[in-house]
C-alpha positions in Angstrom: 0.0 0.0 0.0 1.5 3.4 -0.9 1.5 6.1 1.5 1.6 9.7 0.9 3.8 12.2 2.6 1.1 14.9 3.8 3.1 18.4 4.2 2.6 19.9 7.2 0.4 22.9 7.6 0.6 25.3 10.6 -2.0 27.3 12.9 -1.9 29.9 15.9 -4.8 30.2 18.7 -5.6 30.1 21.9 -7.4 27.9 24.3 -9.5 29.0 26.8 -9.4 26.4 29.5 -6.6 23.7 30.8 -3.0 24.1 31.8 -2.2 26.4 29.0 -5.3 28.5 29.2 -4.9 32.3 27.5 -1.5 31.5 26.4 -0.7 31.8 22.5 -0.7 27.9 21.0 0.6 27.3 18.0 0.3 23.6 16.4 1.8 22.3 12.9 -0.4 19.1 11.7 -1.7 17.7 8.2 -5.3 18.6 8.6 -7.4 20.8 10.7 -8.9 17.7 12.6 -5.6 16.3 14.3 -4.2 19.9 14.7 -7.6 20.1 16.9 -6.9 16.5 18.4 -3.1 17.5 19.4 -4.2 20.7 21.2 -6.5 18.7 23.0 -4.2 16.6 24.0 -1.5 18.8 24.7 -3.3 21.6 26.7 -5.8 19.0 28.5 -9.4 20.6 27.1 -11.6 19.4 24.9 -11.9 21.4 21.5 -13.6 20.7 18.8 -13.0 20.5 15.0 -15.7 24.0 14.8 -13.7 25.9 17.9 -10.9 25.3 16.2 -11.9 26.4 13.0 -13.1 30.1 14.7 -10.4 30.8 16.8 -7.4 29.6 15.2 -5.8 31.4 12.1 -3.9 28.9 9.4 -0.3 30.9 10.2 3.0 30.6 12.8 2.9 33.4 15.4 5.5 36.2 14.5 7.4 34.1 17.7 7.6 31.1 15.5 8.8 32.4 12.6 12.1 31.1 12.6 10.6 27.7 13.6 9.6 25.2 10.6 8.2 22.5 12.0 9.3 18.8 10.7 6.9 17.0 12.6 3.4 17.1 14.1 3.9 19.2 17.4 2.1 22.0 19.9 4.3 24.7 20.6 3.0 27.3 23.4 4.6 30.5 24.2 4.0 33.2 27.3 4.3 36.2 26.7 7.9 37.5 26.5 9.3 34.5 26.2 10.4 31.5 23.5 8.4 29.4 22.2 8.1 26.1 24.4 7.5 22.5 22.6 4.7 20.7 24.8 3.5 18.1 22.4 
């Protein structure tokens, strides 16, 4: 069976609840459902495929910018600070 290699695409939010609560998330992934399902899992909240469609934008932060991601990860950053890898 052949598989494909699915570039990654890249997104910047927020979530609202969990250990990462009002900090900036920002999650590379091949498709808008597992980006959803790793910042689920990485923040500890539930959010769904339509929350994350509204609040997150399909961009890096202007902190990640110098950041290409080569796997499927959730980077959060605080404010003033570099960005941290959690996922």
């Amino acid at each position: 069976m052949k598989t494909r290699n699915r570039k990654l695409k890249v997104w910047n939010g927020k979530v609202f609840s969990g250990e990462w609560s009002s900090f900036n998330i920002n999650v590379a992934a091949t498709s808008q459902s597992k980006a959803a399902k790793l910042v689920s899992d990485a923040c500890g909240s539930k959010l769904s495929l339509s929350e994350f469609r509204k609040m997150y934008s399909n961009t890096w932060g202007n902190d990640m910018l110098l950041i290409v991601p080569q796997e499927p990860s959730v980077f959060v950053t605080v404010e003033g600070d570099v960005p941290k890898r959690i996922l």
